[in-house]
N, C-alpha and C positions, 0 to 999 in steps of 0.2 A: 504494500500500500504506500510505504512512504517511499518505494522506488518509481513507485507512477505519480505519483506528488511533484516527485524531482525533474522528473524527464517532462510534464506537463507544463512545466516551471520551465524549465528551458525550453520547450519549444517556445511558448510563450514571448521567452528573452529572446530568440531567435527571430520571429515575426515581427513582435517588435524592431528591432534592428533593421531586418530589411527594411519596412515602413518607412522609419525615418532616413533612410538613407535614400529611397529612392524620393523622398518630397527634397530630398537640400538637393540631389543632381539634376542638373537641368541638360532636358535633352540638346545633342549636340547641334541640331538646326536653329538655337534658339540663340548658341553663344553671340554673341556680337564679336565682329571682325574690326580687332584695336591694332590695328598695322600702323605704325609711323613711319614717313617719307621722309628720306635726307635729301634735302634741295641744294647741291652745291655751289655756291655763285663764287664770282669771283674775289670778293673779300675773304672766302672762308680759303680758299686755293694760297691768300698771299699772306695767312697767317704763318710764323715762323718764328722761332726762339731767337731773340734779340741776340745781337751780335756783342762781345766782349770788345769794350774802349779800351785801346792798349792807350796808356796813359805815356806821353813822351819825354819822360823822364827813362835816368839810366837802367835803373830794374824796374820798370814798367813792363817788363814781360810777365810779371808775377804773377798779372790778376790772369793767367790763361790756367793757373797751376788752382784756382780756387776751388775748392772741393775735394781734389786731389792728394794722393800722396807723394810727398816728396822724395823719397827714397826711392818709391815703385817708380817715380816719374824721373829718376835720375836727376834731379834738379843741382843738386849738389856737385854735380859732375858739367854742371853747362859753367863754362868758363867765367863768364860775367860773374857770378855769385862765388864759385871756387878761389878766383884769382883774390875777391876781398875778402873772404875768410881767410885765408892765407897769411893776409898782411896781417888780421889783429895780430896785436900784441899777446904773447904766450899763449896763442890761442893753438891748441894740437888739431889739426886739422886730420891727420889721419885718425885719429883715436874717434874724431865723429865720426868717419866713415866707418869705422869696424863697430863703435856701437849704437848707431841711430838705426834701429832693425825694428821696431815695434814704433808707431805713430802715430797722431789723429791728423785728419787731412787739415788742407790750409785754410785758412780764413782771412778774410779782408774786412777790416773795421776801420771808416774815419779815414782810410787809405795808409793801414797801419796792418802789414801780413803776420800773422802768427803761425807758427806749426812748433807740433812740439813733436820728442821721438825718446826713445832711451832703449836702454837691452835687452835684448830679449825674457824673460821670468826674470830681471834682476834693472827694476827702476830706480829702486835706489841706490844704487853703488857707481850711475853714469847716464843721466839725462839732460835731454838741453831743451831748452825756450828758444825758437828765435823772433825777434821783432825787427822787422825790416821796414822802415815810414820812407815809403815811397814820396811823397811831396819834398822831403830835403833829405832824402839817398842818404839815409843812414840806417847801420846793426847795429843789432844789441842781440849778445848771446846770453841765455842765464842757463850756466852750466852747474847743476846737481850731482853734487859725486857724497854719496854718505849724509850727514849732518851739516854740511858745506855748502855754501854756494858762490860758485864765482861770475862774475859779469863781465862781460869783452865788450865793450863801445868802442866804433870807428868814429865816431864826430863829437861824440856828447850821447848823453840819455836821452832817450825818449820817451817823449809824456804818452803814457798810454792810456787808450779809452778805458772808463770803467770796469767794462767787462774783463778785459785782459787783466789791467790793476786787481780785480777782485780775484779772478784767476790766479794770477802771479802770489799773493796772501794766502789762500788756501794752499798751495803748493807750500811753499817757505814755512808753512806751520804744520803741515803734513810730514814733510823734512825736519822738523824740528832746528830749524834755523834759528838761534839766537836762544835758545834752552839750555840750560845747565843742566837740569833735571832729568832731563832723558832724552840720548843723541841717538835712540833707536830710529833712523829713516823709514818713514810708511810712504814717501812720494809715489803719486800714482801722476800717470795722465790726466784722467779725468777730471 
């Protein structure tokens, strides 16, 4: 008795079901036909990604490198930038090429380029900042080695936008720059 209870029940729940299933489907000649047309004219044909102003200044090449990585991109290796790295003062120029292997791409602020890079699994024992103010052709390296940091300017400092400034801070305290208390370096990229 209580197995024909059950089975009555579910047909029941069964019928049901159909029921409502066949009221929400609506027969196929009923769908409306929602096609949209693409109209092409000729404004839509001459849109295009704006072209990059190389700026005519000496490293005005830079802003083509924005987005980019500098290492992947060889930049380092294009003469114009190599040749003035070179000159800072005590600045080890091969010791950047053997450890700028890990990086975040370039940025342009204010007309002021950032890239940063350091060792592979070991940021803080060898990272560098560079800021390069395209308007009056001047580096600044900020070199992170341990608890340390050293600074190479070709002209002078460079006043850098906030954001980099703000950047620059978190870094040098992440490093534990200027700390007695604990010279353990945590410097990251980020």
């Amino acid at each position: 008795m209580i197995s024909q209870i059950k089975a009555l029940l579910l047909t029941l729940l069964l019928i049901m079901g159909l029921v409502s299933c066949s009221e929400i489907k609506k027969p196929s000649n009923e769908i409306e036909d929602q096609t949209i047309e693409v109209v092409e004219t000729e404004e839509t044909q001459k849109v295009e990604a704006p072209k990059k102003v190389i700026p005519a200044v000496p490293m005005g090449f830079l802003v083509t490198y924005e987005g980019k990585y500098a290492a992947q991109e060889k930049l380092f290796e294009r003469q114009e930038l190599a040749d003035r790295l070179k000159k800072l003062e005590r600045f080890n120029y091969p010791a950047l090429l053997q450890s700028y292997n890990t990086e975040t791409p370039v940025v342009i602020v204010d007309d002021i380029v950032h890239m940063s890079g350091c060792r592979t699994h070991d940021c803080p024992s060898s990272a560098y900042d560079f800021f390069i103010d395209l308007e009056n052709d001047n580096i600044n390296v900020y070199h992170f080695r341990g608890n340390m940091l050293r600074i190479y300017h070709e002209k002078g400092w460079i006043d850098l936008p906030a954001a980099f400034a703000d950047e620059m801070e978190i870094k040098k305290a992440n490093a534990k720059i200027g700390s007695t208390d604990d010279i353990e370096s945590e410097y990251t990229l980020e």
